[in-house]
C-alpha positions as CSV (number, residue, x, y, z in Angstrom):
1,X,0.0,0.0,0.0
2,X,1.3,3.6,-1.0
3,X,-0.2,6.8,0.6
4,X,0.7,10.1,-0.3
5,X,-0.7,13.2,0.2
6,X,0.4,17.4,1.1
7,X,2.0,17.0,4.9
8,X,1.3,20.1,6.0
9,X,-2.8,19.9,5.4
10,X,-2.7,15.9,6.2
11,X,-0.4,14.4,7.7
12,X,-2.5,13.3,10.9
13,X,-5.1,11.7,8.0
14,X,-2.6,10.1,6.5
15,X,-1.1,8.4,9.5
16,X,-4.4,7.5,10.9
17,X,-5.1,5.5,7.5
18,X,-2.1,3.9,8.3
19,X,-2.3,2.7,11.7
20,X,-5.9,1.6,10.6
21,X,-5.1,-0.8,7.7
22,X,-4.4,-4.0,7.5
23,X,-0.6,-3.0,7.0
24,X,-0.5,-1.1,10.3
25,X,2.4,-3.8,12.0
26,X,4.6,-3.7,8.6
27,X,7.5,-1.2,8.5
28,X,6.5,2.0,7.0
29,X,8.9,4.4,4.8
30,X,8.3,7.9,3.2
31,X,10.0,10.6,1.8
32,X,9.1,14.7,0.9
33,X,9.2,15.4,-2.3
34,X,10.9,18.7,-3.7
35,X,6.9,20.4,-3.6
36,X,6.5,19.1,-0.2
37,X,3.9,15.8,-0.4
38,X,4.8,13.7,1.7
39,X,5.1,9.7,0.8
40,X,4.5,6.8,2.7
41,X,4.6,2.9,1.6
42,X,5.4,-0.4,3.1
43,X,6.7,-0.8,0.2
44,X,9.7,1.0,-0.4
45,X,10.6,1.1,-4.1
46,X,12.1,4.7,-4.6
47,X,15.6,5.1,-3.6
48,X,14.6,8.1,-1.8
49,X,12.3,6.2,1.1
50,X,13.9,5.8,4.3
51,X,12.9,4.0,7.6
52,X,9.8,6.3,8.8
53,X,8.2,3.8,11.6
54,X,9.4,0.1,12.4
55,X,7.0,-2.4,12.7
56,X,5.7,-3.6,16.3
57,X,3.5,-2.8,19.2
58,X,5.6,-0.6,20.7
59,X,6.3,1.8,17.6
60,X,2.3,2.2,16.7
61,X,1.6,5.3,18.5
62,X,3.3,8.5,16.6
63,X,5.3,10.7,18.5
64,X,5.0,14.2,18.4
65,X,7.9,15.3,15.9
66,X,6.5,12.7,13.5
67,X,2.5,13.8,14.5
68,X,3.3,17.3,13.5
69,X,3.9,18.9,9.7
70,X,6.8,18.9,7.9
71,X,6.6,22.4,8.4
72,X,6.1,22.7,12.2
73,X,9.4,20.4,12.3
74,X,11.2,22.4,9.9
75,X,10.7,25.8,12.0
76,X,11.4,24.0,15.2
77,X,15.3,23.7,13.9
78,X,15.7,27.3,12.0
79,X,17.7,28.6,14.8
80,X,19.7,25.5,15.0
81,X,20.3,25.4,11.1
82,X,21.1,29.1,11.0
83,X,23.6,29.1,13.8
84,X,25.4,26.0,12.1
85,X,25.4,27.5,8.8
86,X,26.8,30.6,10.1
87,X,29.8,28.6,11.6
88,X,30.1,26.4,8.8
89,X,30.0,29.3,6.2
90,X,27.2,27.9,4.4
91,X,23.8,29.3,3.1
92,X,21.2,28.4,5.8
93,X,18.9,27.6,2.4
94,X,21.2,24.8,1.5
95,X,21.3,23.8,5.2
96,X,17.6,23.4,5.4
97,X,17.7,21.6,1.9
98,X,19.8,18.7,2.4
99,X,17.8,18.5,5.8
100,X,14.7,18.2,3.6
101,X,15.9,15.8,1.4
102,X,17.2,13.7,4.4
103,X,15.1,13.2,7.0
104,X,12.2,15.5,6.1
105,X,13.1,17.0,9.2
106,X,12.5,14.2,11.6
107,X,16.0,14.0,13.6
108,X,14.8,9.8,14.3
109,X,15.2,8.5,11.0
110,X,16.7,5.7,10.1
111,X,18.1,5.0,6.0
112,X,18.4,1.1,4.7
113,X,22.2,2.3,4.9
114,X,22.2,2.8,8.1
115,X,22.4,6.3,7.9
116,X,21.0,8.5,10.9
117,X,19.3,12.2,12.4
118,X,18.4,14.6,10.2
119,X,21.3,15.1,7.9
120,X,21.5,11.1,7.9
121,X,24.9,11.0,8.7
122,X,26.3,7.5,8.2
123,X,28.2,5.7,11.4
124,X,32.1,6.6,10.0
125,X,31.2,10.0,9.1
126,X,30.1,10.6,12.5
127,X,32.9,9.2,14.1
128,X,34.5,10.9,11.4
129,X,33.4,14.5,12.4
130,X,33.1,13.7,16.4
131,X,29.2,13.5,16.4
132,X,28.7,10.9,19.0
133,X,25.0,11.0,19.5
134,X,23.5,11.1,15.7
135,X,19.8,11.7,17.2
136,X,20.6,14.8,18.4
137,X,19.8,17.1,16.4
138,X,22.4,20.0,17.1
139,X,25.4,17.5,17.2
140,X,24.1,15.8,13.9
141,X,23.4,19.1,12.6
142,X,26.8,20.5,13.7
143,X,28.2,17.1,12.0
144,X,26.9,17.1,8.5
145,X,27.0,20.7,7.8
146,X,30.9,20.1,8.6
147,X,31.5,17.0,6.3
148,X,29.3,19.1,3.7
149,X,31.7,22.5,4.0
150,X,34.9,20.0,3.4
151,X,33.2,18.8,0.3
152,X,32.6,21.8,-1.0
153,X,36.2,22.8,0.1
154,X,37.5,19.8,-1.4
155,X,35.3,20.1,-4.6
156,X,35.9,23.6,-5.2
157,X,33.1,24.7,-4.4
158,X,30.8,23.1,-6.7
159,X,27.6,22.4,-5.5
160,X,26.9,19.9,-7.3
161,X,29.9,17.6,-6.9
162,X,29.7,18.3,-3.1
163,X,26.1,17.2,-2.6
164,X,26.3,13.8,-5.1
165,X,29.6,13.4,-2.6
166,X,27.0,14.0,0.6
167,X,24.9,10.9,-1.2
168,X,27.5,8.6,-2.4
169,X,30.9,9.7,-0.8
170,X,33.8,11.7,-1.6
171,X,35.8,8.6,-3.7
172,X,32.7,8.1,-6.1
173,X,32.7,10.8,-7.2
174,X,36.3,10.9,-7.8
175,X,36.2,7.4,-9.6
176,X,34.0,8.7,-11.9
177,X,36.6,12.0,-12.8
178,X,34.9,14.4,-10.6
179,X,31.3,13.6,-12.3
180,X,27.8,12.9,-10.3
181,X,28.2,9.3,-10.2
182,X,25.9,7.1,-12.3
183,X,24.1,5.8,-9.5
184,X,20.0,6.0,-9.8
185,X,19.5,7.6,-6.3
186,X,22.4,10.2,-6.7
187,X,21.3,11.1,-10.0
188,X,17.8,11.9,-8.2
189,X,19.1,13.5,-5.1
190,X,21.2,16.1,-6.8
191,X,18.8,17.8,-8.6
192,X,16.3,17.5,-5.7
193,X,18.7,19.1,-3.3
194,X,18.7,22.1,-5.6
195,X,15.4,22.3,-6.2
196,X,15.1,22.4,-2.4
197,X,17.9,24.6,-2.3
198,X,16.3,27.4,-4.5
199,X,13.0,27.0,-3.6
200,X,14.4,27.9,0.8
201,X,16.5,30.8,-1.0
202,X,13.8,32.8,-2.4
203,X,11.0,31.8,0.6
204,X,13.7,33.8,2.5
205,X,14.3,36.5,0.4
């Protein structure tokens, strides 16, 4: 079963269809879109789906981060994300897009990968940039905006290199000659970053 629908008008609808169906104990993944629906399935087969609620009696009730909008969660970190990207020397707007792309903003999510928090940080690039809790949302915060400023440092400041590096690490894209890897779920995060990206830059002026 597949649900979608515009988070910020229904995302309490959408969940309670969920937790009513005959699907409610399966493991449920979703993803936000660069125009902001919200996705749900127990059947993840887009690459951009990550771990939203894991099956069993003791994950059925939603907690309050997920309960709320995409856009109640994403106001709940601006300070946060325009601190870091202050002290990173990075755009807030790109900040808040990765974040988007990521996590949707929910600082418990879990990828297939492995990868954790909001900016989804995988287990060596956290030990990698010191971040020992990944749930928290100011270290993991602090964490990935760090790993993304070195990759735009490294990649000279192309944006485009430095966010397919966020997705599939700094040595793809260097095996592929400093190109966006030819992976399916790089080639679709790129230009959904930027989207994202654009979209934060002129909400904010």
């Amino acid at each position: 079963m597949r649900v979608s629908g515009y988070i910020v008008a229904t995302a309490c609808a959408v969940w309670a269809l969920v937790l009513s169906s005959a699907v409610a104990r399966a493991d449920i993944y979703s993803f936000v879109d660069e125009g902001g629906v919200a996705h749900y399935t127990n059947v993840p087969d887009d690459v951009r789906f990550v771990l939203f609620q894991k099956a069993g009696p003791d994950r059925v009730e939603m907690t309050a981060a997920i309960a709320g909008s995409w856009k109640e969660r994403a106001s709940g970190y601006a300070g946060l994300i325009d601190r870091t990207a202050r002290r990173t020397e990075l755009q807030p707007a790109l900040l808040k897009a990765v974040i988007a792309a990521e996590s949707a903003f929910d600082p418990n999510a879990v990828s297939r990968a492995g990868a954790q928090g909001l900016m989804q940080l995988h287990p060596k690039t956290a030990k990698r940039f010191g971040v020992s809790n990944p749930f928290d949302p100011a270290a993991n915060v602090d964490g990935g905006a760090r790993y993304l400023h070195y990759l735009m440092l490294r990649f000279n400041n192309n944006l485009e290199l430095a966010l397919a590096a966020y997705n599939a690490g700094e040595e793809a894209v260097e095996r592929h000659g400093r190109h966006i890897p030819p992976y399916a779920e790089t080639q679709a995060y790129v230009p959904t970053v930027l989207r994202l990206y654009r979209r934060f830059l002129a909400q904010s002026g």
